[in-house]
C-alpha positions, 0 to 999 in steps of 0.5 A: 779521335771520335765524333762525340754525339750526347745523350742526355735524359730530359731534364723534367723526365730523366728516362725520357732520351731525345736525340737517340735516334743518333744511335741508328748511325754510331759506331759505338754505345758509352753507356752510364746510365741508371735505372730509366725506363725509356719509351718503347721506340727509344729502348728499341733503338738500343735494342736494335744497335746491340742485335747488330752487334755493334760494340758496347762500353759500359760505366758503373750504373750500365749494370741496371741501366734500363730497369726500377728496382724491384718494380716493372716500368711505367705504363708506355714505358720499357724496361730491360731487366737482363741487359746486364747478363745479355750485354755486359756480361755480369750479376750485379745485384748490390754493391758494398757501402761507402767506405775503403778505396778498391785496390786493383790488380790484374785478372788471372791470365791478364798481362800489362801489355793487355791493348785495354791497359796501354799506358794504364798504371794498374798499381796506381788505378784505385776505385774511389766509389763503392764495389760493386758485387757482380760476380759470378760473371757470365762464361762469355766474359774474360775479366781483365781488372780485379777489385779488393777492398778490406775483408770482403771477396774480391770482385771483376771490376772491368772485363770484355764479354763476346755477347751472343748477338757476336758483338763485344761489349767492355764494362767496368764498374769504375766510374766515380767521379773520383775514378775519372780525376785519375788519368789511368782510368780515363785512359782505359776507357780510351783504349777501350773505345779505340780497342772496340771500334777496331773492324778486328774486334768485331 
């Protein structure tokens, strides 16, 4: 279906990329990535591959991808503190501690036959790692799933934004080892790339 290329953080410095030029020629950014601060060159690369207005998924962590908590980046380092609002579309500012699974229900005007959620079982889908708090959401997102755990607000937990460059970018806070054992949610991220790389979603 896809050409897969992958990017992994140095294994003696985690915010180090090599082989992100491979971006200069993708169709698409999987993000999951946690708090790095990549050289100048390479976070340019994601910069630039987001200002053409390329599609964008985003997992879990993709929320504070390029920046340390409460600090600035590292000396020849670069940082991107708002990529969260500009790119995904979302306030992620915490996230609730271990504890109940997220139970999952549609988002307000989100039907089943929604293309994001073919063949996706949203009774069954649960959220096994924490819920993360991201709301409000920016006015250029559209929630698609909504998360619940016991006496606490309920949360997005996956929705499109229409970033202002004019690409689209997909982001879920899903994505715990125990959420990718369940094969509805790795069907969503496949209908998701599938949805994204369409010239009609651009």
């Amino acid at each position: 279906e896809f050409q897969v290329s992958m990017v992994y953080g140095d294994a003696s410095d985690g915010s180090l990329l090599p082989g992100l030029d491979v971006l200069k020629s993708a169709d698409l950014l999987l993000l999951s990535t946690r708090r790095r601060t990549p050289p100048h060159a390479q976070l340019q690369l994601v910069r630039d591959f987001i200002a053409a207005g390329k599609p964008v998924v985003g997992i879990r962590t993709a929320s504070h991808p390029f920046h340390l908590r409460n600090q600035p980046a590292p000396a020849e380092r670069s940082d991107w503190p708002e990529f969260d609002l500009q790119v995904n579309g979302g306030r992620y500012t915490n996230h609730y501690g271990a504890g109940p699974e997220t139970t999952i229900r549609l988002a307000e005007g989100i039907t089943a036959d929604h293309t994001l959620l073919q063949n996706v079982d949203t009774a069954l889908l649960r959220g096994k790692g924490s819920l993360y708090l991201v709301s409000p959401l920016a006015d250029s997102a559209q929630p698609i799933l909504i998360g619940s755990i016991p006496d606490k607000p309920a949360e997005p937990i996956a929705w499109l934004n229409r970033r202002a460059d004019g690409g689209l970018t997909f982001y879920t806070s899903l994505g715990h080892t125990g959420d990718f054992a369940q094969e509805d949610f790795r069907r969503l991220l496949r209908n998701a790339c599938h949805m994204l790389t369409q010239p009609a979603s651009r």
